[in-house]
N, C-alpha and C positions, 0 to 999 in steps of 0.2 A: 389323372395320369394313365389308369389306364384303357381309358376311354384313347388313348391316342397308339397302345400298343397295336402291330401289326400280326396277326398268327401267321405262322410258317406254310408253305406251300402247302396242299393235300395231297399226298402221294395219291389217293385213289383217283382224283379227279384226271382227268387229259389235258397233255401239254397245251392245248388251247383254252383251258378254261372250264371246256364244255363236262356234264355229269354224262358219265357211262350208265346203262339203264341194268346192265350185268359187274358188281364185281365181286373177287376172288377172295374169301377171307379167310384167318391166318391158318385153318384148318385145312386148307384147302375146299374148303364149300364156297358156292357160289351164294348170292343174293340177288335175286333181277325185282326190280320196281316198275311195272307198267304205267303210271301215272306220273311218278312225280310230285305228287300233291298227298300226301299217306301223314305226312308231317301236319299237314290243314285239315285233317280229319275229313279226308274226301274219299278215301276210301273205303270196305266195310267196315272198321272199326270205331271210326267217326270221333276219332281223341283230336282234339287240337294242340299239339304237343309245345308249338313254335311259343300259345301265349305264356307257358311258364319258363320256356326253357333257351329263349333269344331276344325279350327283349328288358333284359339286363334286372330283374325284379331282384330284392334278395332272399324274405321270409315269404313261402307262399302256401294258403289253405288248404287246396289237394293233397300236400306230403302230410299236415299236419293232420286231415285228417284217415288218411291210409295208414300212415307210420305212427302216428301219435307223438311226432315231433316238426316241427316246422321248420326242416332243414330249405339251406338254398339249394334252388334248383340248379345242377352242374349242367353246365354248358355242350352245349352238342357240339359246338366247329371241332374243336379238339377230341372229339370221338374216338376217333380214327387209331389214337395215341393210347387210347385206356381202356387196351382190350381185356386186362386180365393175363394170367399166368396160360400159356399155353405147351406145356410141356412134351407133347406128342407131335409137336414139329418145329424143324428144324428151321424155316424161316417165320417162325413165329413169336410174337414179344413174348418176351422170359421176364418182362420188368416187374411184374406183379401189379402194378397200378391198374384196378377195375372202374369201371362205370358209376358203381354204387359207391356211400359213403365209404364204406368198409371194405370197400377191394373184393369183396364177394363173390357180387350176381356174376352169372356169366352174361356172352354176350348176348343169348338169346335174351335170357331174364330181363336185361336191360330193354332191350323192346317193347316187354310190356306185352306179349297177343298171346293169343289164343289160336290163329290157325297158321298154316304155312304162308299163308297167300299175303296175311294180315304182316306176318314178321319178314317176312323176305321184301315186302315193299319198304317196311320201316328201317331194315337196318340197310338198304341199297343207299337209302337217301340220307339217314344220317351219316354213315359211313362215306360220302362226298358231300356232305355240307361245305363251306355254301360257295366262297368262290367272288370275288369283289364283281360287283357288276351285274348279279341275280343269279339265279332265278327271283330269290328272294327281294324285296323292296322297303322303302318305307323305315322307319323304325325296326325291321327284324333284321336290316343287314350290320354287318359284321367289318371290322377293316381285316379281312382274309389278303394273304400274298396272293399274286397270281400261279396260278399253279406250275406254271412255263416258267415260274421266275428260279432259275439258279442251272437252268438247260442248258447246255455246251457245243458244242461242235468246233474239233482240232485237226483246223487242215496244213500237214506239214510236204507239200509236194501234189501232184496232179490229184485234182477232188474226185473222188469216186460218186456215182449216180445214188447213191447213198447220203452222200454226206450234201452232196447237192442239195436233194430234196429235202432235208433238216432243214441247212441253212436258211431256206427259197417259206419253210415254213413255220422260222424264225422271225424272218423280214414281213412274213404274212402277218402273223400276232402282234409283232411293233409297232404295224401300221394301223392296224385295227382297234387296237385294245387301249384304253386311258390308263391300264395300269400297268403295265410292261414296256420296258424300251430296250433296244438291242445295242451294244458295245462289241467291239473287236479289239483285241488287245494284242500285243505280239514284238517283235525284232525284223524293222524292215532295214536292211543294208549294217545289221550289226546295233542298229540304233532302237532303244525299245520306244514304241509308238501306238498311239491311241486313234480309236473312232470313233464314233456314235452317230447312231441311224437319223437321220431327218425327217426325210419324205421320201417315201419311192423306195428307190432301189440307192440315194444320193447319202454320203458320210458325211461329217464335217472331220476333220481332222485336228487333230491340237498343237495344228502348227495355224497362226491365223493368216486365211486368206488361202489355205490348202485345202481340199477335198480328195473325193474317192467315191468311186460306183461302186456297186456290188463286183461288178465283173473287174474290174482295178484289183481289188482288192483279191478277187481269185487267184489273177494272174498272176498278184504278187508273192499269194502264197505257193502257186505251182513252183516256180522259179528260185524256191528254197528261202523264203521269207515264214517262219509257221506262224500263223494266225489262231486264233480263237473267237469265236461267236458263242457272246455270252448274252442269255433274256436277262434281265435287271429289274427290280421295282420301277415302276415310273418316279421321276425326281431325282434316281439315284445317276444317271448314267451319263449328265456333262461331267460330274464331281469325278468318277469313276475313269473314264474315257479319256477327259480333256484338260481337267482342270483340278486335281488330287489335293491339292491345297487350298483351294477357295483362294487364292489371291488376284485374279483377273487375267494374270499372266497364263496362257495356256502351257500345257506341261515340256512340249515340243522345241517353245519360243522361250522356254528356260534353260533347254539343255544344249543350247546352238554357241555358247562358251566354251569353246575348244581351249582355249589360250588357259596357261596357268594364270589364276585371277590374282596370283601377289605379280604375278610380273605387267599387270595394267597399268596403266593411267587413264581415267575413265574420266569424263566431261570436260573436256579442252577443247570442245566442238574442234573435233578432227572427222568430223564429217565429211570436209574439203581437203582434206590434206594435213601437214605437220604446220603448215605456216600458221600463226608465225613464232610457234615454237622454234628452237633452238635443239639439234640433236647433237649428243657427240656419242660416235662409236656406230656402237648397231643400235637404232629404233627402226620399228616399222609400225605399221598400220595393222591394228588386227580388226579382220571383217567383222565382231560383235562384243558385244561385251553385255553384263548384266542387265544394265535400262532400255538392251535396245541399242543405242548410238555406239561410234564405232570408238576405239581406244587406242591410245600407245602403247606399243609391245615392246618393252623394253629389255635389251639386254644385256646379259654379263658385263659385270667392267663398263657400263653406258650411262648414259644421262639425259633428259631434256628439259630444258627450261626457256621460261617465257619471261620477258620486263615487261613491266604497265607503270605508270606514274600512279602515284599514290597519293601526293599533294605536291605544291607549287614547289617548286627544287629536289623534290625527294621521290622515290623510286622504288619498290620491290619484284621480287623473284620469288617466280613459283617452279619448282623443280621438283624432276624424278630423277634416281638413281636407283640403280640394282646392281647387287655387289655381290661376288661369290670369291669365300676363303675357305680351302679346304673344302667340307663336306657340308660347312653353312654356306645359308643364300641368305638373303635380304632385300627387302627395296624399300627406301627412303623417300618420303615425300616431304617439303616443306618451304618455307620463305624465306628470304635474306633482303634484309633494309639495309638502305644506304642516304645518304644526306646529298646536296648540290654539288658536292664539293667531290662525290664519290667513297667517303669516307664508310668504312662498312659500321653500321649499327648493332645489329644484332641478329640472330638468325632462330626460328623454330622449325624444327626436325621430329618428323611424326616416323616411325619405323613401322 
C-alpha cells in the first residue's frame, strides 16, 4: 500500500520540475549545490547517502553501528517537511518535527559534514529531492507529485502579459511532462464548464464532440467568462475536467436537462415528433432529456397517450399526465387494458 502512495509537491523544487542549484532555507540562509551528485558521494565527502536512505531498506548496519541501534533510515523526499522548530523566523516551521529520531538534530546536524562546501551541497539536494522523472533512476525513484502540480492561473477578464506567460507555461509542462496535465475549469455563459489539455495548444471539452484552443478559451474568458488553469497529476484530469463521476457521460452532456425532469416522458422515440402519440392540452417536445434522446414535456392539466395491440382482440395504453392542485404538482405515468369488445380491464398508474 504504500509503495502506491504519492508525496505532495516540493515546494523548493521549480514549477517545471526542474532542481534549483540555490535554495533559501527557513533561516533565511541559502544552500547552493554545484554538482548535484553530493547525494552519490561524488563530492568531497564521498558518503553514498541515496543506498540507505531511498531505496526503501528498513533495519540498516551504519546507524547500528554509529548510534548502537539499528533504526530505519528516514527518508529524504519529505525533508523539506522536517526541519525542526525554528523559532527566530517568522516564515519558518514552528511544527517541531526534526530529521532525527528524536526531533533533535538541527538541520545542519542532519547533513552529516564537516565543511561548508560539504553541507551546503548536501542539504541543496536533499532539501529538492527528487521530483517523478529524475534526476534520480532506477530503484531510487520515488512516486513524488510533480512539483507544478496544484499551480493556478485565474483569468477573470482581459489576460495580462503576466498571466499569459503562466498559462503559455502551464501548457508547456502538460505538454512535456508524463506526470502533469493541465484543466480549466470555470462559468462559460452562466453555465459551469470543463476542459482538459490534449495536445498543443487543442481542449477537449466535456460536452462531446466540443473543443476549445488555448486562445477560445482566452477569449472567453476576456469577455466575462472567468476561467482557471489548473496543473493536475497525470490520470487525474478527464475525471476532473470532463467526466467527475466516472460514468461515461461527460459532465456537460449531463447538465443539457433544462426541462423539469418530473414533467418528461422520456423513450417514446419522439425523436420524429409526437406521432403517434396522442396529446391533449399543452405537450411539446423538449430538445434533451437524461439518455440523450429527446422527450415529452408535458404540461399542467395535459396528457399523452399512445394504443398498441397487445394480443388478438385486445389493446393497451401507455399514458402521461401532469396535474397541478394548488401548490402540488404530479405526473402520472401508466397502462389501461381493454378487451375486443372495448370493455375497460384494468389500469396501472405509476405517480
Amino acid at each position: 500500500f504504500l509503495g502506491t502512495i504519492h508525496l505532495p509537491p516540493n515546494p523548493y523544487r521549480r514549477i517545471d520540475n526542474s532542481r534549483p542549484a540555490t535554495i533559501t532555507l527557513p533561516d533565511g540562509s541559502t544552500a547552493t549545490t554545484t554538482s548535484f551528485n553530493a547525494l552519490r558521494g561524488q563530492n568531497s565527502r564521498g558518503n553514498n547517502c541515496l543506498q540507505c536512505h531511498l531505496n526503501g531498506d528498513t533495519r540498516n548496519d551504519a546507524s547500528n553501528i554509529e548510534l548502537g541501534q539499528a533504526f530505519i533510515a528516514p527518508a529524504f523526499a519529505p525533508f523539506y517537511d522536517r526541519l525542526g522548530f525554528w523559532p527566530t523566523s517568522q516564515s519558518a516551521s514552528t511544527s517541531g518535527f526534526g530529521f532525527f529520531h528524536d526531533g533533535a538534530d538541527s538541520i545542519g546536524g542532519a547533513a552529516r559534514t564537516t565543511t561548508a562546501e560539504r553541507q551546503t551541497d548536501m542539504l541543496a539536494e536533499i532539501m529538492t529531492l527528487e521530483g517523478p522523472g529524475g534526476p534520480l533512476t532506477g530503484g531510487e525513484r520515488r512516486q513524488d507529485t510533480h512539483a507544478g502540480v496544484g499551480q493556478q492561473v485565474t483569468v477573470a477578464g482581459a489576460v495580462s502579459n503576466a498571466q499569459r506567460s503562466r498559462i503559455d507555461q502551464l501548457v508547456s509542462i502538460a505538454n512535456g511532462s508524463a506526470f502533469a496535465e493541465l484543466i480549466v475549469k470555470g462559468r462559460v455563459d452562466g453555465q459551469a464548464r470543463g476542459y482538459l489539455l490534449v495536445s498543443g495548444t487543442a481542449f477537449q471539452a466535456d460536452k462531446q464532440g466540443e473543443s476549445r484552443t488555448l486562445n477560445d478559451l482566452i477569449a472567453l474568458a476576456a469577455s466575462g467568462n472567468p476561467l482557471t488553469f489548473t496543473l493536475v497529476a497525470n490520470g487525474m484530469g478527464h475525471r476532473l475536467a470532463l467526466d467527475f463521476n466516472q460514468n461515461g457521460v461527460l459532465d456537460g452532456d449531463e447538465k443539457t436537462v433544462i426541462d423539469d425532469p418530473d414533467t418528461l416522458l422520456e423513450n417514446g422515440n419522439f425523436e420524429t415528433g409526437l406521432d403517434p402519440w396522442y396529446p391533449g392540452n399543452t405537450v411539446t417536445l423538449s430538445a434533451t432529456a437524461h439518455d440523450g434522446s429527446k422527450a415529452a414535456k408535458v404540461g399542467a392539466e395535459s396528457f399523452i397517450v399512445v394504443t398498441k395491440p397487445a394480443a388478438p382482440g385486445e389493446g393497451y395504453s401507455l399514458a402521461g399526465a401532469y396535474f397541478s392542485e394548488g401548490a402540488s404538482e404530479r405526473m402520472e405515468v401508466g397502462f389501461s387494458f381493454w378487451d375486443a369488445s372495448g370493455a375497460w380491464i384494468s389500469d396501472s398508474t405509476a405517480v
